[in-house]
C-alpha positions as CSV (number, residue, x, y, z in Angstrom):
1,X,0.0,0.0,0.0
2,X,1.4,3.2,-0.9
3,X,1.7,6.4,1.0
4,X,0.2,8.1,-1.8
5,X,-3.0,5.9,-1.4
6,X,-3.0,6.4,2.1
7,X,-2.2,10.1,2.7
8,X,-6.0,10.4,0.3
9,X,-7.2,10.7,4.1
10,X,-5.6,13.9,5.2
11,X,-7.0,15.7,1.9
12,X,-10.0,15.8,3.3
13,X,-9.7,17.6,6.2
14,X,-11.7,21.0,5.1
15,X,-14.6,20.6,7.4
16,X,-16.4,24.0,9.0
17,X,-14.7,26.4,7.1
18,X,-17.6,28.9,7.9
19,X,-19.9,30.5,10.1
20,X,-23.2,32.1,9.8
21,X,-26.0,33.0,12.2
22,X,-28.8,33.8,9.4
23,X,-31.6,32.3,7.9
24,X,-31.2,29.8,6.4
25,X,-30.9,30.7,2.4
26,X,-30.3,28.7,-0.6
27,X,-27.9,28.3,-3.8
28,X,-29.6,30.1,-7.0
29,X,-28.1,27.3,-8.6
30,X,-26.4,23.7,-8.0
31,X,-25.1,21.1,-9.9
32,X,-23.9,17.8,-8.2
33,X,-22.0,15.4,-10.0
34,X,-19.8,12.0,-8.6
35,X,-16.3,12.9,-8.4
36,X,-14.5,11.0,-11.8
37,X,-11.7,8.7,-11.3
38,X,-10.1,6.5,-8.7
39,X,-7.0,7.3,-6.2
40,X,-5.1,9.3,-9.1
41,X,-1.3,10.4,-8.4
42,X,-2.4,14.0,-7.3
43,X,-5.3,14.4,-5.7
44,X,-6.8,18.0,-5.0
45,X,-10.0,18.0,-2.7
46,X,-11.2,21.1,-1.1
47,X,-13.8,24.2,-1.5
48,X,-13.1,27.5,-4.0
49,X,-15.0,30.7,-3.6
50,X,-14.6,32.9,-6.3
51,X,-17.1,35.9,-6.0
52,X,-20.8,34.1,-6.3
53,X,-19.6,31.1,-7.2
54,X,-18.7,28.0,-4.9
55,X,-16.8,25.0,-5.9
56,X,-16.0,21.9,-4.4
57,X,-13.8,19.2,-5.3
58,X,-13.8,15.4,-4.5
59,X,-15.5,15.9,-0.8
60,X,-17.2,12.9,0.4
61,X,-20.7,13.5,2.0
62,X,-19.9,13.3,5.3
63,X,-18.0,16.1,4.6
64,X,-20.8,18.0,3.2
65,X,-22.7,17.6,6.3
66,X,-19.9,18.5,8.7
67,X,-19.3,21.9,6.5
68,X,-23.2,21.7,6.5
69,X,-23.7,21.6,10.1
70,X,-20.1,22.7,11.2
71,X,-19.4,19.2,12.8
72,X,-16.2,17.2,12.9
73,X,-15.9,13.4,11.5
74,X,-16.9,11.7,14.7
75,X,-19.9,13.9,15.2
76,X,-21.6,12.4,12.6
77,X,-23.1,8.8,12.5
78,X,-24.3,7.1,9.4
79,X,-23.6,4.3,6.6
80,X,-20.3,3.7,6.1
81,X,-20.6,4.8,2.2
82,X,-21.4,8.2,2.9
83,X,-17.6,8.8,3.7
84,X,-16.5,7.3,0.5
85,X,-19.4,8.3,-2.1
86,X,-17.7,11.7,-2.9
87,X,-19.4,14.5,-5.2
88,X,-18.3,17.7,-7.1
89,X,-20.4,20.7,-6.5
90,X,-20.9,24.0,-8.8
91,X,-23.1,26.2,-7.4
92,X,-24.1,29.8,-7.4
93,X,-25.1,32.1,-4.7
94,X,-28.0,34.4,-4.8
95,X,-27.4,38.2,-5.2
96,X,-27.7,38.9,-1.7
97,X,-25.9,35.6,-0.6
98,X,-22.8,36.1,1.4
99,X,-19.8,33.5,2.0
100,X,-20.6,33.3,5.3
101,X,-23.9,32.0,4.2
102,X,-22.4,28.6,2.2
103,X,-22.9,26.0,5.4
104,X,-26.7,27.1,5.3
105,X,-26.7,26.3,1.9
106,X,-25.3,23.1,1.9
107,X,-28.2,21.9,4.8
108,X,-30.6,23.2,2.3
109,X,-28.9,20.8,-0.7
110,X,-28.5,18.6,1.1
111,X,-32.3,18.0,2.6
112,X,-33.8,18.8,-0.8
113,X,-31.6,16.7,-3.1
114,X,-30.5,13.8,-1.1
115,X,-33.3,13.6,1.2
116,X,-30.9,14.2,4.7
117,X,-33.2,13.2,7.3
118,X,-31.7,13.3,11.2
119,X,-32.0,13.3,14.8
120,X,-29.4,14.5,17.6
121,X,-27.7,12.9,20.5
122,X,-25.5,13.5,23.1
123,X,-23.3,10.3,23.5
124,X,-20.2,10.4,25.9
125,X,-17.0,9.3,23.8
126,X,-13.6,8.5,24.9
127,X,-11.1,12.1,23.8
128,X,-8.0,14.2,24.0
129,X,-8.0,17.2,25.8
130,X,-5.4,19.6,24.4
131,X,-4.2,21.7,27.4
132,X,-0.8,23.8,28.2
133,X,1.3,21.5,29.8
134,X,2.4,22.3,33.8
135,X,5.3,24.0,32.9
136,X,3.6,26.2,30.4
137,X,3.4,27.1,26.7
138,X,6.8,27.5,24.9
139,X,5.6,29.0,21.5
140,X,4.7,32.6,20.6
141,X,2.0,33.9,18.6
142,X,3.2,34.9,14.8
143,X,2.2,38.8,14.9
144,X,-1.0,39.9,13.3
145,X,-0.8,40.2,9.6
146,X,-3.9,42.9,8.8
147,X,-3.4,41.7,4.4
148,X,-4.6,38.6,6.4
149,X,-6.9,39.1,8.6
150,X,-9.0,42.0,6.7
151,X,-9.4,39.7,3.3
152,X,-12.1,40.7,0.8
153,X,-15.2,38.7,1.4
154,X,-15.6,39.1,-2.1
155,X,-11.9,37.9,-3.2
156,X,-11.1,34.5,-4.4
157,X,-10.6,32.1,-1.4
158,X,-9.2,28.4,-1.5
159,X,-9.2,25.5,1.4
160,X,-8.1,22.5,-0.6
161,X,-5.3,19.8,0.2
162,X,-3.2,17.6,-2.3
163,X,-1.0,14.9,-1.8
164,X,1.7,12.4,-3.8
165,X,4.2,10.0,-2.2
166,X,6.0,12.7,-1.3
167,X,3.2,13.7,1.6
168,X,0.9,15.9,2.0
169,X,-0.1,19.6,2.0
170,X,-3.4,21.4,3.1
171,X,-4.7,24.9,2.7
172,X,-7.0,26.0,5.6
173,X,-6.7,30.0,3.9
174,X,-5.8,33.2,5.7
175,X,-2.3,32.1,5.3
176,X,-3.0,28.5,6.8
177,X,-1.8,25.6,6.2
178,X,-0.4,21.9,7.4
179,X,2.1,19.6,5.5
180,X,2.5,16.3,7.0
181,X,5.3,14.0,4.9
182,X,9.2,12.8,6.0
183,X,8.1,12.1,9.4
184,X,7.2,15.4,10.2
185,X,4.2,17.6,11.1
186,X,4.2,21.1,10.3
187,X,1.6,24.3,10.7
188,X,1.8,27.7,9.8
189,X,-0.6,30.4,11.5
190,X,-2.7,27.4,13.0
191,X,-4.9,28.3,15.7
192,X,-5.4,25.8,18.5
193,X,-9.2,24.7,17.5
194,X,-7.3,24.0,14.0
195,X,-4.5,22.1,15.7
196,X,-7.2,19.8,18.0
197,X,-9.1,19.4,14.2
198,X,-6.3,18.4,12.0
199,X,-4.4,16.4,15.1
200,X,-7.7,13.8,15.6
201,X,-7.8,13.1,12.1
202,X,-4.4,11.2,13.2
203,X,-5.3,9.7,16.2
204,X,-7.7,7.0,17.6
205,X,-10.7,9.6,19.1
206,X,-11.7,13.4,18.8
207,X,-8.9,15.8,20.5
208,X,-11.0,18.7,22.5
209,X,-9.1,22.5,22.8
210,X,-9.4,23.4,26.3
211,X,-5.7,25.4,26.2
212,X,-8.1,29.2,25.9
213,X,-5.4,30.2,24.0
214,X,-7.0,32.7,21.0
215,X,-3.9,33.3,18.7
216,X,-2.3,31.7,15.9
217,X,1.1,30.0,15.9
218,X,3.6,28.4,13.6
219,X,4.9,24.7,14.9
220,X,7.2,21.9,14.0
221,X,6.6,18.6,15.0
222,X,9.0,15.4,14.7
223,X,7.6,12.1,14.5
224,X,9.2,8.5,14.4
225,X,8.8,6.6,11.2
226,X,6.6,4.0,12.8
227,X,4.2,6.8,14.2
228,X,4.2,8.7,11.0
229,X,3.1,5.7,9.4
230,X,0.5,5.1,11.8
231,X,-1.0,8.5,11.4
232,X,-1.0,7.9,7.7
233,X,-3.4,4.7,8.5
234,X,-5.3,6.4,10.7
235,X,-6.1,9.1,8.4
236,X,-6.9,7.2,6.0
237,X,-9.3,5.2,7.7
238,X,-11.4,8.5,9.2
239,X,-11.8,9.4,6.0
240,X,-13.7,6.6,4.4
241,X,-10.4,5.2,2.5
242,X,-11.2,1.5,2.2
243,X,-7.4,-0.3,3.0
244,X,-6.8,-4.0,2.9
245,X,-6.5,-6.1,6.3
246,X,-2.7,-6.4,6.3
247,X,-2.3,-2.8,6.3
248,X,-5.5,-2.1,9.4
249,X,-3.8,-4.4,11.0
250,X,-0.8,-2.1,11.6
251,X,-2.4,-0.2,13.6
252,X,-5.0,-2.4,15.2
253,X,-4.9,-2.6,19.3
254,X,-1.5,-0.3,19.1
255,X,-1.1,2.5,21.4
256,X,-1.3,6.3,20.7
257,X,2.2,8.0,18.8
258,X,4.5,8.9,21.9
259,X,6.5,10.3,19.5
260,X,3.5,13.1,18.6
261,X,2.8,13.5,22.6
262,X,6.3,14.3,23.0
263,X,6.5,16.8,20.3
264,X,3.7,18.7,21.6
265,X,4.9,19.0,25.4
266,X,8.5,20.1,24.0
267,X,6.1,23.1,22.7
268,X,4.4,23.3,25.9
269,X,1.4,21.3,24.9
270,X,-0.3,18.2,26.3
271,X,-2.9,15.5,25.3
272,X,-4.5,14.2,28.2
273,X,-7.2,10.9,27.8
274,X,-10.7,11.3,29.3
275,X,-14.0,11.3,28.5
276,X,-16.4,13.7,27.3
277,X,-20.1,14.2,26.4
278,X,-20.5,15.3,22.6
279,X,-23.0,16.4,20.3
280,X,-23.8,13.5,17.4
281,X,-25.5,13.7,14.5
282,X,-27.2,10.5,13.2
283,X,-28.6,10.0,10.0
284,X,-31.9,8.4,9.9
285,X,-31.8,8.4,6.2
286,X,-30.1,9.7,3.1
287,X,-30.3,9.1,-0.9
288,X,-27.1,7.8,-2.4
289,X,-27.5,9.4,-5.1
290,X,-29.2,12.9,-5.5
291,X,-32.2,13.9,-7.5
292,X,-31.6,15.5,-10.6
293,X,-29.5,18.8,-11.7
């Protein structure tokens, strides 16, 4: 199994992107289509917003309904295939439809062409908490960058990912990003809810952000070859990759990457195991394939 075919799992990572707190609208226009082709050598995946018109890329839909609904992966319980059914989307927003309105949108596609029907639940699952570590945080904040932080609404913006076997690199916009690949994790202007949502995409349960820290920081994280594999794996499997047994089986029953925990309380970090009640989302029932352009 290659590291190309498993790296497909940390592609997908672009999950509640946006907020809104408005009615809920709907696209002037949208055409779904399945995504074409297998596992190719380069895979992009991600969302464009160009002016009124979205784009997205090779998402599957469970991670329609987490931009949707602004869930993670493990808030949202369903048939296995929605996390490997995956669908390209060009749609258009209304006149008066903002960016910020997009995650509205999507609930409203998705109820009205695949039928999403749900319920809620609070369940208590096994986590991570990510809190500063006893001796305290030993990273500073990268200064405010206002060409940054003041973007135009209006301007193009890109959250997508691509990956080779060379590893793997993903644009969260704003100036952020991740690249995982030579046994090495690294983030540039990554807040800490961004760190906890790209870091359980790696491990074996959600990772929670208790550290109340608000900035964003630039980080650099070594990893052995046997966790970096293992990450790979585990990616891969979150994401609705389908691997053969001999290759699960590397990481079935094996403990959590020392080599990651390390990393992080050398930066003044810690992951801590407990348990924690979380929001679900469980899918009574859902079309595989959606009603008609």
């Amino acid at each position: 199994m290659s590291i190309r075919n498993i790296s497909l799992g940390i592609l997908l990572s672009v999950t509640a992107l946006f907020g809104q707190n408005a009615p809920r609208p709907a696209f002037d226009v949208a055409s779904i289509r399945p995504s074409t082709g297998g596992l190719p050598q380069g895979v992009m995946a991600g969302v464009r917003l160009d002016g009124a018109q979205v784009r997205t890329a090779y998402l599957s839909l469970k991670d329609y309904i987490g931009m949707a609904y602004r869930l993670k992966p493990y808030q949202i319980s369903g048939p296995d295939w929605m996390g490997t059914e995956r669908f390209d989307v060009a749609a258009t927003l209304p006149d008066t439809g903002l960016p910020a309105q997009v995650p509205a949108m999507l609930q409203t596609l998705l109820e009205e062409r695949f039928q999403l029907k749900f319920h809620r639940e609070s369940k208590d699952l096994p986590v991570y908490v990510l809190e500063i570590a006893p001796g305290g945080l030993k990273m500073t904040a990268v200064p405010l960058d206002p060409e940054l932080e003041n973007v135009d609404a209006k301007a193009p913006q890109e959250f997508s990912g691509g990956g080779s076997n060379q590893g793997v690199s993903i644009n969260l916009g704003r100036g952020s990003s991740i690249t995982f690949g030579n046994n090495k994790f690294e983030g540039k202007r990554l807040t800490m809810d961004g760190l906890s949502s790209t870091l359980e995409r790696f491990l074996d349960r959600p990772v929670v952000d208790k550290t109340a820290l608000t900035g964003n920081y630039d980080l650099s994280l070594d990893l052995t070859a046997e966790d970096y594999r293992a990450m790979l794996i585990r990616s891969a499997v979150v994401a609705g990759v389908v691997l053969p047994p001999d290759v699960l089986r590397l990481v079935d029953g094996s403990s959590a990457p020392a080599s990651l925990f390390d990393a992080l309380e050398k930066l003044g970090l810690k992951l801590v195991a407990r348990k924690a009640p979380l929001d679900v989302l469980v899918v009574d029932k859902i079309l595989k394939t959606p009603t008609e352009n």
